[in-house]
DRENSELO-593859 format. One line per field, with one value per atom (N, C-alpha, C): residue number from 0; residue in one letter; atom name; x, y, z. Coordinates in steps of 0.02 Angstrom, whole numbers, plus 50000, padded with zeros to 5 digits. Layout:
DRENSELO-593859
num NUM	...
residuo A	...
atomo CA	...
c1 X	...
c2 Y	...
c3 Z	...
END
This chain:
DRENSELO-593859
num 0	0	0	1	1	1	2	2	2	3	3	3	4	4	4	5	5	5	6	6	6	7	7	7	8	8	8	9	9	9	10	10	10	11	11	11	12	12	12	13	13	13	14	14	14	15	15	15	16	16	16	17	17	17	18	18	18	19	19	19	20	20	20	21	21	21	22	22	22	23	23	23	24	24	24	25	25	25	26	26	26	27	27	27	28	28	28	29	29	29	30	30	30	31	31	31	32	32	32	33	33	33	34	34	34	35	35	35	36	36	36	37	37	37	38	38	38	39	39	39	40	40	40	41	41	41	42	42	42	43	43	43	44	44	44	45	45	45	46	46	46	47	47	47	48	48	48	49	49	49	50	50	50	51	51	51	52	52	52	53	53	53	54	54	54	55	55	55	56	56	56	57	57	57	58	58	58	59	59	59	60	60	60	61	61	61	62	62	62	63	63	63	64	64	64	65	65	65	66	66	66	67	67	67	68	68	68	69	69	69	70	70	70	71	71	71	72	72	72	73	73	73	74	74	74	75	75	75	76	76	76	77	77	77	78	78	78	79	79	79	80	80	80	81	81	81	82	82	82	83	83	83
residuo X	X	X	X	X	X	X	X	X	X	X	X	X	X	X	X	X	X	X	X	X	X	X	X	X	X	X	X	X	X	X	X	X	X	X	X	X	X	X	X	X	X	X	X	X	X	X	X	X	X	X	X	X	X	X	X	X	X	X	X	X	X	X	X	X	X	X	X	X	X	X	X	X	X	X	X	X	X	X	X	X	X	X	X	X	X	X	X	X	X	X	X	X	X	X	X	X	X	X	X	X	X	X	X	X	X	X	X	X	X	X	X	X	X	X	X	X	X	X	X	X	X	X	X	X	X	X	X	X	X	X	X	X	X	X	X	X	X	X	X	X	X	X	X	X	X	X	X	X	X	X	X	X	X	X	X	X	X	X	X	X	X	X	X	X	X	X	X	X	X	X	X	X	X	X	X	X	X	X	X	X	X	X	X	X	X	X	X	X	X	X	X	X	X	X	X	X	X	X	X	X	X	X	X	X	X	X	X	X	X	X	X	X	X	X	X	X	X	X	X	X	X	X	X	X	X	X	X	X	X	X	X	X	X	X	X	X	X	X	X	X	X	X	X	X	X	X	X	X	X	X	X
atomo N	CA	C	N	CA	C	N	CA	C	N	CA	C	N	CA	C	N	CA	C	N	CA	C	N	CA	C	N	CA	C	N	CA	C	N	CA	C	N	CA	C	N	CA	C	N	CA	C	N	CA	C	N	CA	C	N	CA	C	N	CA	C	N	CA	C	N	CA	C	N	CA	C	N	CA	C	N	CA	C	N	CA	C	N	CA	C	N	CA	C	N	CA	C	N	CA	C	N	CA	C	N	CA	C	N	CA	C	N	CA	C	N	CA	C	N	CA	C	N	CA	C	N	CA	C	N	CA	C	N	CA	C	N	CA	C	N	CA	C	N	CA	C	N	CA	C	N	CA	C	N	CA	C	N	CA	C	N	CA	C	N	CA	C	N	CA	C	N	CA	C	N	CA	C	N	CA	C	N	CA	C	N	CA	C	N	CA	C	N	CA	C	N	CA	C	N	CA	C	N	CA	C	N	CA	C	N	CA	C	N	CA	C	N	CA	C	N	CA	C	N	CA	C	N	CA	C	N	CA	C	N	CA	C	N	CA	C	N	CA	C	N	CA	C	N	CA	C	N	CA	C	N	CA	C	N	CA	C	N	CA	C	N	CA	C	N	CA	C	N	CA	C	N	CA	C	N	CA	C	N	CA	C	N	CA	C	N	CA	C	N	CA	C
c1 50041	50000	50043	50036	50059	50022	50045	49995	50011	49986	49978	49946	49962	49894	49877	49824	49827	49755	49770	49726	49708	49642	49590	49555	49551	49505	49457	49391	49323	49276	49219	49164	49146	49127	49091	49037	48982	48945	48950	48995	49022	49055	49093	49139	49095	49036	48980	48957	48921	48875	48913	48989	49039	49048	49064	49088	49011	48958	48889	48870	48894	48882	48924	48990	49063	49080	49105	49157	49222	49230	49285	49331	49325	49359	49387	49468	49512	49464	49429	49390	49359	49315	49267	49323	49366	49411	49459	49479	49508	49460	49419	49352	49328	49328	49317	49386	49446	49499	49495	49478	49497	49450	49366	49330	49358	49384	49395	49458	49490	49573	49539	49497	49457	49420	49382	49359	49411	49452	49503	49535	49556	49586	49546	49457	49413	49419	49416	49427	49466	49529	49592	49583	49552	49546	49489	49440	49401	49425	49462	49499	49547	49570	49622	49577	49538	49484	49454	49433	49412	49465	49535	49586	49599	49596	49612	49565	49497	49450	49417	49459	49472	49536	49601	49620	49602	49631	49606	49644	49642	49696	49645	49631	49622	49602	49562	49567	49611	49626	49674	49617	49648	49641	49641	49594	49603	49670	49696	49769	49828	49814	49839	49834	49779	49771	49783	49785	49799	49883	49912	49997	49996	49976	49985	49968	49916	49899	49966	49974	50043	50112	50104	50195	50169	50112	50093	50129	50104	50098	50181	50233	50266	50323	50301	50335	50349	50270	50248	50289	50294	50313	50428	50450	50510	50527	50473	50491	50477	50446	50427	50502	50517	50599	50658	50623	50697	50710	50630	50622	50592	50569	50515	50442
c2 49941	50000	50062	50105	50178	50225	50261	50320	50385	50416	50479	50555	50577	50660	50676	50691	50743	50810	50878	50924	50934	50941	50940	50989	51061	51124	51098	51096	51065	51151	51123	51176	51168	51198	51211	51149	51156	51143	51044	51045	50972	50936	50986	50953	50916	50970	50948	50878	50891	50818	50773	50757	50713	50680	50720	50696	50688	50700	50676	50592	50590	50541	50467	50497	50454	50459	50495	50478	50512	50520	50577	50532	50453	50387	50391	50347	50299	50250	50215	50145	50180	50244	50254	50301	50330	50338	50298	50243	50187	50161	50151	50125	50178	50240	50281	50271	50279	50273	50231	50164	50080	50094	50113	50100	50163	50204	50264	50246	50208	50164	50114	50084	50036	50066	50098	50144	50165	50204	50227	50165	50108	50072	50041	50033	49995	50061	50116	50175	50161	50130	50112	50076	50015	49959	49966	49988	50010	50071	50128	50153	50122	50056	50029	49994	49956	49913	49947	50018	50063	50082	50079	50088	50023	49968	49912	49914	49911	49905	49957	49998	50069	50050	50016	49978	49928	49938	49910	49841	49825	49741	49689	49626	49561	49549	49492	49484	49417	49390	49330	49260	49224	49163	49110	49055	49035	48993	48970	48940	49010	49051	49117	49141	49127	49147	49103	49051	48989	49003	49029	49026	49080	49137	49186	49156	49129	49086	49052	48991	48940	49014	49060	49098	49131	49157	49187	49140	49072	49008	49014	48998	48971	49010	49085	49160	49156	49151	49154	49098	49032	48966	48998	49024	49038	49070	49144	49193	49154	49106	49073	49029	49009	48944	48999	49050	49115	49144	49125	49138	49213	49221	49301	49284
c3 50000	50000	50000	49952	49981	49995	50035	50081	50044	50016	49968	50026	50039	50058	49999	49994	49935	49963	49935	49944	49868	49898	49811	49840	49792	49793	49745	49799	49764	49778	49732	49750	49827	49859	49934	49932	49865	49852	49850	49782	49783	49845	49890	49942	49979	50001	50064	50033	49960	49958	49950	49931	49929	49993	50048	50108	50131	50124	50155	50106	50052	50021	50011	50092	50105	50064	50000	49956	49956	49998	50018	50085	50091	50119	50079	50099	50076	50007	50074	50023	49973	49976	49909	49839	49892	49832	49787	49829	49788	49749	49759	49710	49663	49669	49599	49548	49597	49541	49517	49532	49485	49450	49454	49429	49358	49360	49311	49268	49316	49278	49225	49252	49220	49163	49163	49097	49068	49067	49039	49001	49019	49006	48943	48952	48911	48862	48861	48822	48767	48776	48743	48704	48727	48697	48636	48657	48590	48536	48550	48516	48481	48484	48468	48419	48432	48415	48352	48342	48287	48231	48261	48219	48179	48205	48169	48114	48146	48086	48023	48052	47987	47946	47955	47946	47876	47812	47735	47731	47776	47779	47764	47749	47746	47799	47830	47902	47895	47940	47932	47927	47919	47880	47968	47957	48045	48035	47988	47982	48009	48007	48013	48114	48119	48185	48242	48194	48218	48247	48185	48201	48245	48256	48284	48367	48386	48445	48476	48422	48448	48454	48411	48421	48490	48511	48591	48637	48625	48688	48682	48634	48646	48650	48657	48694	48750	48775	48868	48893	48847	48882	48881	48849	48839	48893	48903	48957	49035	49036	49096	49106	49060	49056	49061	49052	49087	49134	49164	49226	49252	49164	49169	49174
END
């Protein structure tokens, strides 16, 4: 765990119903960040996801995805025998 302070200049307005609504805890703020890391992160992935398929390529062939599958497995299985 690391322990952070942090001061955040909120509205008067927002501060009150925040801290009346507990979100102004440890626990409810770790849980907005993951939950916002987490969006952010699904953000990416569909941005990435829109670029591929704008993207004028072929789609692959399942003999194709097939190889791309076994060269993953037998990456992960190398970096594991190296001890990564």
């Amino acid at each position: 765990m690391a322990t952070l302070e942090l001061t955040v200049t909120l509205p008067e307005g927002v501060a009150r119903e925040a801290e009346a609504n507990g979100l102004l805890t440890s626990d409810a703020l770790e849980r907005l960040l993951r939950e916002e890391i987490r969006r952010r992160q699904q953000d990416r992935l569909f941005a990435a996801a829109d670029r591929l398929a704008a993207l004028d390529v072929p789609p692959l062939t399942e003999a194709e995805v097939n190889a791309e599958i076994e060269a993953a497995r037998a990456e992960r299985r190398a970096g594991r025998a190296r001890g990564g």
